[in-house]
C-alpha positions as CSV (number, residue, x, y, z in Angstrom):
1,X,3.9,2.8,-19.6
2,X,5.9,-0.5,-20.2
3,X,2.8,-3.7,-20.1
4,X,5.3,-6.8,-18.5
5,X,3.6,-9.8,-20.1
6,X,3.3,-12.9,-18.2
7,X,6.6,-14.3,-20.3
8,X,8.4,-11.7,-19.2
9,X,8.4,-11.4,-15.8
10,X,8.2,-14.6,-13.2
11,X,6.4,-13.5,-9.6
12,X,8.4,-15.8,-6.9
13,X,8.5,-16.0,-3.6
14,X,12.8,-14.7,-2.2
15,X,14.2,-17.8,-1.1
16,X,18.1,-17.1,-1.4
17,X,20.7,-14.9,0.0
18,X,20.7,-13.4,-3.5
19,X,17.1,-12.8,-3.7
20,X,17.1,-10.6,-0.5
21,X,20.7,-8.6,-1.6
22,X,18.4,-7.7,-4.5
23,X,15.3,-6.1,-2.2
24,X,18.1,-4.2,-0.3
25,X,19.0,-2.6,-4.1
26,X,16.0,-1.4,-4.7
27,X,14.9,-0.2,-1.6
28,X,17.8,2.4,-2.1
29,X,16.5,2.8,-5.8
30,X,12.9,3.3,-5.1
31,X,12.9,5.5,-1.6
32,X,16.1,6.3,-1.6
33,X,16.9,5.6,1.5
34,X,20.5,5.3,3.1
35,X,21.4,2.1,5.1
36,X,20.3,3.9,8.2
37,X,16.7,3.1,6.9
38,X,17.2,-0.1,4.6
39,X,15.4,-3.1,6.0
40,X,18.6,-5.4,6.3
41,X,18.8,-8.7,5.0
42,X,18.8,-10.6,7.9
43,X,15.1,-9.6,8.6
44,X,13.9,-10.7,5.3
45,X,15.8,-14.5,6.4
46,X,14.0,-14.4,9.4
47,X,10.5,-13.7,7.8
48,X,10.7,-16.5,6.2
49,X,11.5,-18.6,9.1
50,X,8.7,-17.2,11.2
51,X,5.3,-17.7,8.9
52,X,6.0,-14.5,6.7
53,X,7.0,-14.4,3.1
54,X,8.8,-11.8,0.4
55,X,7.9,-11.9,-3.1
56,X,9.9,-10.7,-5.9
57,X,9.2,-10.0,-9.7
58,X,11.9,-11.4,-11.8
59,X,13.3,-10.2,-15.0
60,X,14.1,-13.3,-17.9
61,X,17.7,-13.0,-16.6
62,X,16.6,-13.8,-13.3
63,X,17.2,-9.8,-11.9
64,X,15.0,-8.6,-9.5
65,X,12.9,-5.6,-10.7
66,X,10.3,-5.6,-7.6
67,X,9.5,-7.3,-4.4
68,X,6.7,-7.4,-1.5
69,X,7.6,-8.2,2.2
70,X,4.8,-9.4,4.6
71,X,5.3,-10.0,8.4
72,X,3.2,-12.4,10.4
73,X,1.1,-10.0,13.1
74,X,-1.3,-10.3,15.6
75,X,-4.4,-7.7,16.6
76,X,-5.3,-6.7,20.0
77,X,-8.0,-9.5,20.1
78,X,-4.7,-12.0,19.5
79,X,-6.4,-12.5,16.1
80,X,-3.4,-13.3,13.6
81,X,-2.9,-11.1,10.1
82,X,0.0,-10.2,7.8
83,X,1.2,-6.8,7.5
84,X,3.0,-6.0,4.6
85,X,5.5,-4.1,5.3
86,X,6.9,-2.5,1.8
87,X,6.2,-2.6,-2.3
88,X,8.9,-1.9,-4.1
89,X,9.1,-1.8,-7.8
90,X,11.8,-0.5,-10.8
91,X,10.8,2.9,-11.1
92,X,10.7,2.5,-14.6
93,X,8.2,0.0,-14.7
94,X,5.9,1.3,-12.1
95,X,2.1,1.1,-13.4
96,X,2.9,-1.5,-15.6
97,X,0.9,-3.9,-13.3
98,X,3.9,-5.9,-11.3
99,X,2.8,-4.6,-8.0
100,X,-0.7,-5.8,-8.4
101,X,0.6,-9.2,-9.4
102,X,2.8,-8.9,-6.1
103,X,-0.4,-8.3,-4.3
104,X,-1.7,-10.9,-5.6
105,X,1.0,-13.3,-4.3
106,X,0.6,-12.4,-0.8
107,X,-3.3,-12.6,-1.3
108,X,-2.3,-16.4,-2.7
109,X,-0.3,-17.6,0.0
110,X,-2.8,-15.8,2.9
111,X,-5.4,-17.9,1.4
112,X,-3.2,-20.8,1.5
113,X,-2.6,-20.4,5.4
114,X,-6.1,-19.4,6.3
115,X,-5.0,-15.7,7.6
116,X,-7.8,-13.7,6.7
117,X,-6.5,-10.0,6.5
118,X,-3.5,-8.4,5.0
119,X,-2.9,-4.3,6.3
120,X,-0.5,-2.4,5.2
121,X,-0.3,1.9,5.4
122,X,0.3,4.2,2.8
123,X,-0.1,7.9,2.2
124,X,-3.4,9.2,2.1
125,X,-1.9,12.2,0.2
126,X,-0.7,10.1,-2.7
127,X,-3.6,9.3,-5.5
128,X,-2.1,6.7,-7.6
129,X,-1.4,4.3,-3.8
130,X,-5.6,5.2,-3.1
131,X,-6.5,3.9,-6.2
132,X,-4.5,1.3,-6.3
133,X,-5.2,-0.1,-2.7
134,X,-9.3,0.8,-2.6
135,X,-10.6,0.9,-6.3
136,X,-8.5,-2.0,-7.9
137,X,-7.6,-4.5,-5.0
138,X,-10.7,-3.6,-2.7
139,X,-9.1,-2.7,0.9
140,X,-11.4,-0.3,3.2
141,X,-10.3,2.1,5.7
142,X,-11.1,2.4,9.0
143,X,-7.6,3.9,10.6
144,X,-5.5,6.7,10.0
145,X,-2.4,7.6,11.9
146,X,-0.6,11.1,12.6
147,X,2.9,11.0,11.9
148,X,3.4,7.4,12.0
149,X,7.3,6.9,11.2
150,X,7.7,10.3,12.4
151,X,10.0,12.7,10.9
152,X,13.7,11.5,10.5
153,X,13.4,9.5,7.3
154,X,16.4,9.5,5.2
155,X,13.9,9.3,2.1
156,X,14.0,12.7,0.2
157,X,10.4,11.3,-1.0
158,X,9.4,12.1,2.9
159,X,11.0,15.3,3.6
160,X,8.4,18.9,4.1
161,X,5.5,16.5,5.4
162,X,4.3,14.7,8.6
163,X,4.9,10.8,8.0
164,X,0.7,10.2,7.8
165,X,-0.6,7.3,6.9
166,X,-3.8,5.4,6.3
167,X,-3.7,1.4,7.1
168,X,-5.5,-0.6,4.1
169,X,-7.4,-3.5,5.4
170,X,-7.4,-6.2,2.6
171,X,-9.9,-8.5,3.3
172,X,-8.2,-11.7,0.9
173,X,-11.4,-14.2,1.0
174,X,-14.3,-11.5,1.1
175,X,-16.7,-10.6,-1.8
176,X,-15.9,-6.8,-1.8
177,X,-12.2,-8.2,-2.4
178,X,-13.2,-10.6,-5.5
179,X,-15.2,-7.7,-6.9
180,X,-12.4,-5.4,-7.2
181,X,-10.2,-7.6,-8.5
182,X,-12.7,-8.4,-11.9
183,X,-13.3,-5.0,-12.1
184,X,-16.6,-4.2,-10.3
185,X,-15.8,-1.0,-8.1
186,X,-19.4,0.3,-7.4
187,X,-18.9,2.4,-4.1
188,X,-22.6,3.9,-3.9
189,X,-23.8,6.8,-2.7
190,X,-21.3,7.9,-0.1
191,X,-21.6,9.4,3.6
192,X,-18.7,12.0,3.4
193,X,-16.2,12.8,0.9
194,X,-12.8,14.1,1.0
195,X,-10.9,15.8,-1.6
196,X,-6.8,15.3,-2.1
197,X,-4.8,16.7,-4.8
198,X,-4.1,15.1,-8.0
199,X,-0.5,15.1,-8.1
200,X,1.3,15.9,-4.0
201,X,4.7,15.4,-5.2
202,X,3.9,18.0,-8.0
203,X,2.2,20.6,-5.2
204,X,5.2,19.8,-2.7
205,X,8.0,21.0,-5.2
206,X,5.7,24.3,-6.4
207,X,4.6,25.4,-2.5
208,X,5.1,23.3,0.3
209,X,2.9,25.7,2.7
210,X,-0.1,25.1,0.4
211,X,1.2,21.0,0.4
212,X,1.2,21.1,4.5
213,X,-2.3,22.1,4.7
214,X,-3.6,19.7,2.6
215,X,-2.4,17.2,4.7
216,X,-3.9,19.0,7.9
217,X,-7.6,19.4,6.6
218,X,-7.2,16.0,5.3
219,X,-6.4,14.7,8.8
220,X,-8.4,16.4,10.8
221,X,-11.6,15.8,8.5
222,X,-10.6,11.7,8.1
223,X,-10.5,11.5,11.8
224,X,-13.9,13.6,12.2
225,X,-16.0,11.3,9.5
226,X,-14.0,7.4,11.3
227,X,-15.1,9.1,14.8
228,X,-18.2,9.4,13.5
229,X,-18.5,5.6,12.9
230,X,-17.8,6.0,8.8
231,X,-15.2,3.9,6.7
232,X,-13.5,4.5,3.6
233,X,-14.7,2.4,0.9
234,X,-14.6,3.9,-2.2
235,X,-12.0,6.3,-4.1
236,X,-12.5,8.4,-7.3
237,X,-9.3,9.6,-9.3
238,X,-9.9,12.6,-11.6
239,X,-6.9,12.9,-13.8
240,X,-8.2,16.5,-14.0
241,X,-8.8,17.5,-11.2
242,X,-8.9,16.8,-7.4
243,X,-9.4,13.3,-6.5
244,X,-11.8,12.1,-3.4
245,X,-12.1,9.2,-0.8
246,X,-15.5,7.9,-0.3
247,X,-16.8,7.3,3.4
248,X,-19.7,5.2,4.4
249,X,-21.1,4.0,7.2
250,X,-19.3,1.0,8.7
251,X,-20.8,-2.1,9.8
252,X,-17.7,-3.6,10.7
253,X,-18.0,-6.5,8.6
254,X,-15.1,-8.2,6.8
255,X,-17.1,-8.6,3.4
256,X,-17.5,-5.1,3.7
């Protein structure tokens, strides 16, 4: 694993034409998608325009090596959050701690303009993204979503699998958030638990049958235990073994 120091690597926010050319790069590096699924780089201009932001991690030479894009939204209630929309970073320095540091500049500047949540979804097959978003930056839980994109992605990373996803609700000013972020990730004694594998992408190449139901026990038991009025709050990776998301009961509190 390569450790960027804070020398070596500037965390901006994409202001220039250049800047967003660079995002378009990677997201065909990263997902590899084709241009039929690249977010173009007009959207990323008119994010900026319209209360959003995009973030990039910038190499001493001034080469973009990861970025972060996050819309303005609104909830039902016409309550106003970001969603963050995609984390890209140089596959070669994934884990090295950029795309918390990314995180960390959307948390910044939602702080800044007094929005109070930032959601994004990932997959709730994948480990490393669960302990990223729950353990270390303190989201919780509370929706999950059967084939969300559907199943026509141009991603190779997508193909055998429904497109599920879990949407992370990150909290930016609450206590549970401030926690994770200096390292105190007590979960307590949990409600449920669910079990995932250690390592999907490993599973999917050796026996995509035994990959797709995974994914269906996991969905069907995360929308039993949020039916049930419980929340995810609390993941445990077991670079052994299965890994498990922790379910409590929800109170429906932001500082949760």
């Amino acid at each position: 694993m390569i450790e960027p120091s804070n020398s070596e690597y500037t965390i901006r926010e994409c202001t220039t034409v250049e800047d967003f050319a660079g995002c378009l790069n990677l997201q065909r590096k990263v997902w590899q998608f084709s241009d039929l699924d690249i977010t173009p780089l007009r959207s990323f201009v008119v994010t900026r325009h319209s209360g959003g932001a995009s973030f990039g991690a910038f190499d001493r030479d001034n080469q973009l090596v990861g970025f972060c894009l996050m819309l303005p939204a609104f909830d039902e209630t016409g309550k106003p959050y970001f969603y963050s929309q995609m984390l890209a970073v140089e596959p070669e320095l994934q884990n090295s701690g950029l795309g918390v540091r990314l995180k960390l500049a959307q948390r910044e500047f939602a702080l800044r303009v007094g929005i109070p949540m930032i959601t994004w979804t990932f997959d709730p097959l994948q480990s490393r993204n669960a302990h990223l978003n729950i353990n270390k930056l303190g989201c919780v839980i509370r929706k999950y979503k059967v084939n969300y994109y559907g199943n026509v992605s141009t991603s190779t990373l997508h193909a055998g699998l429904d497109t599920d996803r879990l949407f992370a609700e990150w909290w930016v000013g609450s206590g549970r958030v401030a926690d994770a972020l200096t390292g105190n990730r007590s979960a307590g004694q949990p409600e449920a638990v669910i079990e995932i594998p250690r390592d999907i992408d490993e599973l999917k190449q050796q026996d995509l049958g035994k990959a797709r139901q995974w994914q269906l026990q996991l969905r069907a038991d995360f929308q039993k235990f949020l039916s049930e009025g419980l929340y995810c709050a609390g993941f445990e990776a077991n670079p052994n073994g299965n890994s498990r998301y922790l379910f409590f009961k929800d109170e429906h509190q932001e500082e949760n």
